[in-house]
N, C-alpha and C positions, 0 to 999 in steps of 0.2 A: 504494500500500500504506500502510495507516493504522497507524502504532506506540502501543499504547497502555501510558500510565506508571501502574504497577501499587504504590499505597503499600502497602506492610510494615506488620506491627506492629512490626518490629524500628527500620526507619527515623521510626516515628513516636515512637518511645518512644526514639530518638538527636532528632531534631527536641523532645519537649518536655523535655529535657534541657536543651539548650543554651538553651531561650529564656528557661525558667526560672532555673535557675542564678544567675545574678544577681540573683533577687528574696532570697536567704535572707543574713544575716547571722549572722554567728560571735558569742559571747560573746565580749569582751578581757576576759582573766583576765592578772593580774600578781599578784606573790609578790616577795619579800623574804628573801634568807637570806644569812646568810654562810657563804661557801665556803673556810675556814678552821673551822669546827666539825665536832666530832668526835664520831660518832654508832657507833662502834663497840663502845661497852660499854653503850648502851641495848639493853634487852631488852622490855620493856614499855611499852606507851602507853595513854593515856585519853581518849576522844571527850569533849568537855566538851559539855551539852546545849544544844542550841538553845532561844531562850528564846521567852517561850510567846505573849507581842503582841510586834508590829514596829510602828512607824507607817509603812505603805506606802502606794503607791500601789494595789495590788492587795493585798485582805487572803487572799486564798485562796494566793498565790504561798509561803506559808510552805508550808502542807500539803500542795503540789503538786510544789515545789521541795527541801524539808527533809528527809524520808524517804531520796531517790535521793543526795543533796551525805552525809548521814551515811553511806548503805550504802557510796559511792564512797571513801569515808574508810577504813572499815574495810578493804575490801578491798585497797586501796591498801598498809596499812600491815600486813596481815597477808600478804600477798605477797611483801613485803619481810623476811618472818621473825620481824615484830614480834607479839608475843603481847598481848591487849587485857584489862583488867584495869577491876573497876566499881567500886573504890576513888583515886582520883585523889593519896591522899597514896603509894600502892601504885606509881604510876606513874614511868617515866623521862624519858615525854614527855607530852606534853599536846600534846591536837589541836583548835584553836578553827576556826570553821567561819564566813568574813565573807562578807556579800554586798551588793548593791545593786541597785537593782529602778528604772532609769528610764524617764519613762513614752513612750510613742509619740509623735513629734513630728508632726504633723499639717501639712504645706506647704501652703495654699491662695494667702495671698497673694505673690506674686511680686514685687513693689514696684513695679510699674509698669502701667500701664492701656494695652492693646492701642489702636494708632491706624490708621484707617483710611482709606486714598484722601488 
């Protein structure tokens, strides 16, 4: 009697899960605050804008990047019960938006030359 092994879409889509998986890398985001200030009598905040050239390695990463980092901002901080305001002397907080863009490191050589026999 012949058993024959019958693949899933379910099991292939658990198989290219795990193989992949490790090909994606997360952004490292770090931040800076002290945890001793006092943010309970701000009521207002102000997106300050992003400025208009970067010198990048990718110049399209502002337009691609900049729109979704400001929306994430607002909503962020209007979530938080903070109301957003388009005069900046008007505001409690000021919201500066940093980032950095490094480029894909490319490994071809290995340092050392394959030997054979």
């Amino acid at each position: 009697m012949k058993t024959r092994f019958v693949v899933t879409p379910l099991f292939t889509l658990g198989f290219a899960m795990v193989v992949f998986s490790g090909c994606t890398t997360a952004p490292k985001i770090n931040s800076e605050f002290d945890a001793e200030a006092e943010f309970t009598a701000a009521k207002t905040f102000f997106v300050c804008p992003l400025p208009k050239q970067v010198p990048n390695v990718d110049p399209g990463l502002l337009m691609r990047v900049g729109p979704a980092a400001l929306g994430a901002a607002r909503t962020g901080m209007t979530g938080r019960g903070y109301t957003e305001v388009t005069d900046v002397s008007k505001a409690d907080l000021a919201v500066v938006i940093h980032g950095k863009s490094v480029p894909k490191t490319d490994v071809t050589d290995w340092g050392f030359a394959p030997t054979y026999g």
